[in-house]
C-alpha positions in Angstrom: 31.9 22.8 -105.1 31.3 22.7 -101.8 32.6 21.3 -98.4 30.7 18.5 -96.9 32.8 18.2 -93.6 30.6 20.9 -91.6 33.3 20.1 -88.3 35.8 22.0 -90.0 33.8 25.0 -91.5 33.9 28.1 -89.2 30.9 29.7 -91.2 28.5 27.6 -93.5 26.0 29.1 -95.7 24.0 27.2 -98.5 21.2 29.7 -100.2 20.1 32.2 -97.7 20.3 30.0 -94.7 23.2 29.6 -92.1 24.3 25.5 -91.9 26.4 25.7 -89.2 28.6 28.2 -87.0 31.7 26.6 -85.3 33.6 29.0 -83.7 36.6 28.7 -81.2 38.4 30.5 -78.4 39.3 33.4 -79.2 36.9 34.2 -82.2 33.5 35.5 -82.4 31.3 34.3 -85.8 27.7 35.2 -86.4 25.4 36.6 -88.8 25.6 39.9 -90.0 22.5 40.6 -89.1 22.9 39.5 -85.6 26.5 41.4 -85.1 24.6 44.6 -86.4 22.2 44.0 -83.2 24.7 42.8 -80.4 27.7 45.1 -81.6 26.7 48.7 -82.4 30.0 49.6 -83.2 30.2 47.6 -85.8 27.1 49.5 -87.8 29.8 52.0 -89.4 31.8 48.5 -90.9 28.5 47.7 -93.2 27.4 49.9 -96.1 23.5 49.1 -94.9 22.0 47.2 -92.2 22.6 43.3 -93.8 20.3 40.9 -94.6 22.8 38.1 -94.6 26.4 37.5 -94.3 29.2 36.8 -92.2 30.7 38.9 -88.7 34.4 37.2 -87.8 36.0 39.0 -84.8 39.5 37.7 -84.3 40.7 38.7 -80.6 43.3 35.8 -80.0 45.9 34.0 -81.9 44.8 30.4 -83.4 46.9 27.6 -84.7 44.7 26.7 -88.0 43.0 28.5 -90.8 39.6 29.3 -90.1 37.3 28.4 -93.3 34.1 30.0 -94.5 32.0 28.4 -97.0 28.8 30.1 -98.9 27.2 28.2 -102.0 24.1 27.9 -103.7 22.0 25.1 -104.1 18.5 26.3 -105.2 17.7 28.0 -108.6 17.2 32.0 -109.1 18.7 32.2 -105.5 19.7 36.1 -105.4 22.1 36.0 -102.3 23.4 40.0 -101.3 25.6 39.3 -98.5 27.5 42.1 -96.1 30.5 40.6 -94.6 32.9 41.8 -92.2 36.1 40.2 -90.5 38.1 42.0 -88.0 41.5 41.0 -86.9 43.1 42.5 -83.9 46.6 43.5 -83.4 50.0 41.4 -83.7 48.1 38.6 -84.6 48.9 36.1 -87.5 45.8 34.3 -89.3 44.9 32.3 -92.3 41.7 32.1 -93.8 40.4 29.8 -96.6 36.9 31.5 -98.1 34.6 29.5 -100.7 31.9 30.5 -102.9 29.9 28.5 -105.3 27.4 26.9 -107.0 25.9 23.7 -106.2 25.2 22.9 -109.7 26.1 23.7 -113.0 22.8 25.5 -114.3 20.7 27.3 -111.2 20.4 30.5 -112.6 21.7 32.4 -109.9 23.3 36.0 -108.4 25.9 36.5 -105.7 26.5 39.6 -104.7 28.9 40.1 -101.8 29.6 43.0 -100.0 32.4 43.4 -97.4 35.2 45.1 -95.3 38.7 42.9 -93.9 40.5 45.2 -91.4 44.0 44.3 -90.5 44.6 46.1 -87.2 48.3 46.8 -86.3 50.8 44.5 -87.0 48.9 41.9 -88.4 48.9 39.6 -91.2 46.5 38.4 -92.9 47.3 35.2 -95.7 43.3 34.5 -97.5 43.1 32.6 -100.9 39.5 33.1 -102.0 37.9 30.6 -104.4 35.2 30.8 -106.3 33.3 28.2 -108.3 30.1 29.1 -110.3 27.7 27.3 -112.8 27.4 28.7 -116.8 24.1 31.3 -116.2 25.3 32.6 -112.9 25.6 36.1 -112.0 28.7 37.1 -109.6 29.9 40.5 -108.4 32.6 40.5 -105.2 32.9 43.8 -103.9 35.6 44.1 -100.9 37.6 46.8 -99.4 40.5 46.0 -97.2 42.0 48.4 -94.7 45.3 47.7 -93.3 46.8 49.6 -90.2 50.3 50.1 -89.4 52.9 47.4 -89.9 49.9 44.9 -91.4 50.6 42.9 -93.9 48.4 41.2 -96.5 48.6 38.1 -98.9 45.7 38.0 -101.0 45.0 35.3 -103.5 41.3 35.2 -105.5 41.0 32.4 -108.2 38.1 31.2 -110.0 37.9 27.5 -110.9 34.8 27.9 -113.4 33.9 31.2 -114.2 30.5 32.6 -114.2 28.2 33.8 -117.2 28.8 37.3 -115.9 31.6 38.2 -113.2 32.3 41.7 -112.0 34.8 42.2 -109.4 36.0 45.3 -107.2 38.4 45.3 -104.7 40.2 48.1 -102.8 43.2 47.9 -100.9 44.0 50.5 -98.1 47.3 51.3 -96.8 48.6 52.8 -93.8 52.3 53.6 -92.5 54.7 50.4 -93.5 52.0 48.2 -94.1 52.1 45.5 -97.3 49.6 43.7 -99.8 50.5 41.1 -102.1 47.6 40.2 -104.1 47.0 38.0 -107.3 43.8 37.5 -108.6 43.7 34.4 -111.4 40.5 34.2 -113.8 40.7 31.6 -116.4 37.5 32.5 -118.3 34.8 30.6 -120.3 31.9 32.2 -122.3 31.8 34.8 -119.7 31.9 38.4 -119.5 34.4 39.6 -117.2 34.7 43.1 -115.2 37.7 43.5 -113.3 38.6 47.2 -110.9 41.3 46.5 -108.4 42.8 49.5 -106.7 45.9 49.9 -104.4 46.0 53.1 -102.0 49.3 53.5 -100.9 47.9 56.5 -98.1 51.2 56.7 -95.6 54.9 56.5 -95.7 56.3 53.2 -96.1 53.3 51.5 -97.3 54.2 49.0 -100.4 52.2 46.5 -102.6 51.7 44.4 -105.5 48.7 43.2 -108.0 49.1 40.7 -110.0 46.6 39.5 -112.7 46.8 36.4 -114.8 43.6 36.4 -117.2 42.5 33.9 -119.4 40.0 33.8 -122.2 38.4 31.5 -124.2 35.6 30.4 -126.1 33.9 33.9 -126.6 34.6 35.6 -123.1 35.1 39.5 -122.7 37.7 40.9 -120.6 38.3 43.7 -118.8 40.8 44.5 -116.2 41.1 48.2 -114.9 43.9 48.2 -112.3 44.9 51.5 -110.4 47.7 52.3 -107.6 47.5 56.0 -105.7 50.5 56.9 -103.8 49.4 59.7 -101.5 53.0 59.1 -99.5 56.3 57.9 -99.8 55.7 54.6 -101.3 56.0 51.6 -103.5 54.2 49.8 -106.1 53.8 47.5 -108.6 51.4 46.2 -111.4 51.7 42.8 -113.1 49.1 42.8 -115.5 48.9 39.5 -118.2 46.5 38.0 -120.4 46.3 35.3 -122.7 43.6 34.7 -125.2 43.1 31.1 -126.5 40.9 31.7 -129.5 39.6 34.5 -131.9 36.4 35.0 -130.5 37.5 36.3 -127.0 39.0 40.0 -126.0 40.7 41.2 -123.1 41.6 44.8 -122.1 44.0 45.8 -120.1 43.8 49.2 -118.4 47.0 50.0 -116.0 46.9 53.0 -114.3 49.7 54.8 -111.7 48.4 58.1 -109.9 51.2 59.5 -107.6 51.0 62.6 -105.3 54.1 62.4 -103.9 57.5 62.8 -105.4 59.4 60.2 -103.7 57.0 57.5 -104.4 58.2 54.8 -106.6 55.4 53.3 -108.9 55.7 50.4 -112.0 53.5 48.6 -114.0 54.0 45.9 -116.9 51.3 44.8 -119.1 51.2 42.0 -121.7 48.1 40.4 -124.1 49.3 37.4 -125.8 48.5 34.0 -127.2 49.3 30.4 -127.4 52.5 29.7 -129.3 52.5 27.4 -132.0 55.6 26.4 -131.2 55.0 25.3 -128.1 51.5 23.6 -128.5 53.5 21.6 -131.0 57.3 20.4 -128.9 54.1 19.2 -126.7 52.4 16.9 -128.9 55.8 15.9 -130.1 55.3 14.2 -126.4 52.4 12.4 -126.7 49.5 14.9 -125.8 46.5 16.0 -127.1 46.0 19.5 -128.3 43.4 20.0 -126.0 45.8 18.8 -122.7 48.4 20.8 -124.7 46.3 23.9 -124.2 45.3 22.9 -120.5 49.3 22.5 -119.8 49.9 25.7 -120.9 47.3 27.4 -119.5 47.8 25.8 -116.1 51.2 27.4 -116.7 50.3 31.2 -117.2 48.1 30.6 -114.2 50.7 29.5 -112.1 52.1 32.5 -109.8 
């Protein structure tokens, strides 16, 4: 999966070449690399100096999401990307970020590295897709770092899961700030890793996780979610699975860590399965067992 209408991709990157840069008032997009040269202060953003990747600078408000688009079209491609997106203060932005494979059997690894800092009173609304072939190797590793008053909805879904997908995300919070994020994996003959965290580091920060995890036809799941208060705080984990056939696991690892008294920390965890009930009151209605199962799951998925 992959966007063929370059004119409305802010950053385009098929194998380790860049397609095409569109930028617009008030942004700044280039290659890492080439951000690491023309802004030294952004060197103590990226783990290491990048090889490839993606530099967004929002300075200005805009009217429409900006879209980034990085796929693989060659086979044994290894891409190790360092990204980083900046958005300045009291500003309101949407973002739309795809990564995939071309085709169904290239044999490839993406690894992606990379930092989202929410200045002051900012928000921030991503969905993040990803779309791989049945050998590919995936690992998304992002840290967000909200400032005051920021606010975050973060959405990552995958619409074909890899052969092995390992995923880590961090979520930093400052005074009063917010993250909403719900991270949807409906997974195939694929070994699945899964460490979210939430850092709740200042009074009045609040935030949410929400997993919805699917597994079928010999996958392996594990989901290790974490919030820290270190402040005054609230949180939440939503943490659900449902398994499809016998030959697939998922774990479910919830975790609350609180340093502070008057925080206020939850979690709910659930692991369960198709009802027969139900896959049955549908074929009552004229499906097939298989759409039965792809209603249902559709449903679970849904948040």
């Amino acid at each position: 999966m992959v966007t063929k209408d370059v004119k409305n991709v802010n950053y385009w990157q098929v194998d380790h070449k860049i397609r095409n840069i569109c930028e617009t008032k008030g942004v700044t997009i280039l290659s890492s690399p080439e951000a690491w040269e023309r802004f030294k202060w952004s060197r103590k953003w990226f783990e290491k100096k990048p090889k490839e990747g993606y530099f967004i600078w929002i300075k200005e408000q805009i009217a429409f999401p900006l879209l980034t688009c990085v796929s693989i079209a060659s086979e044994r491609i290894h891409q190790d990307l360092q990204n980083l997106l900046i958005i300045e203060r009291n500003l309101n932005i949407n973002l739309n970020g795809t990564c995939s494979s071309q085709k169904r059997n290239l044999n490839c690894e993406h690894k992606a590295q990379g930092k989202i800092i929410l200045r002051e009173n900012s928000y921030l609304k991503y969905n993040h897709i990803h779309s791989w072939g049945q050998r590919d190797i995936v690992e998304p590793d992002y840290e967000f770092l909200l400032e005051k008053n920021s606010k975050l909805d973060y959405f990552y879904k995958t619409l074909f899961t890899p052969k092995q997908l390992k995923i880590n995300t961090k979520f930093y919070l400052s005074k009063n700030s917010s993250a909403n994020t719900k991270i949807v994996t409906d997974c195939i003959q694929t070994e699945t890793e899964i460490k979210d965290t939430l850092i709740l580091k200042e009074k009045g920060a609040s935030g949410q996780v929400q997993l919805r995890l699917v597994g079928r036809k010999n996958s392996k799941i594990l989901a290790y979610s974490q919030i820290l208060a270190e402040a005054k705080s609230k949180g939440h984990l939503d943490c659900q699975g449902l398994i499809v056939d016998k030959d697939s696991i998922i774990s479910l690892d919830p975790k609350l860590i609180c340093k502070d008294k008057s925080a206020q920390l939850t979690h709910e965890a659930s692991i369960g399965r198709i009802s027969e009930e139900e896959l049955n009151y549908l074929r009552m209605r004229g499906l097939s067992e298989q759409e039965a199962i792809n209603l249902i799951i559709n449903g679970f998925l849904s948040i």
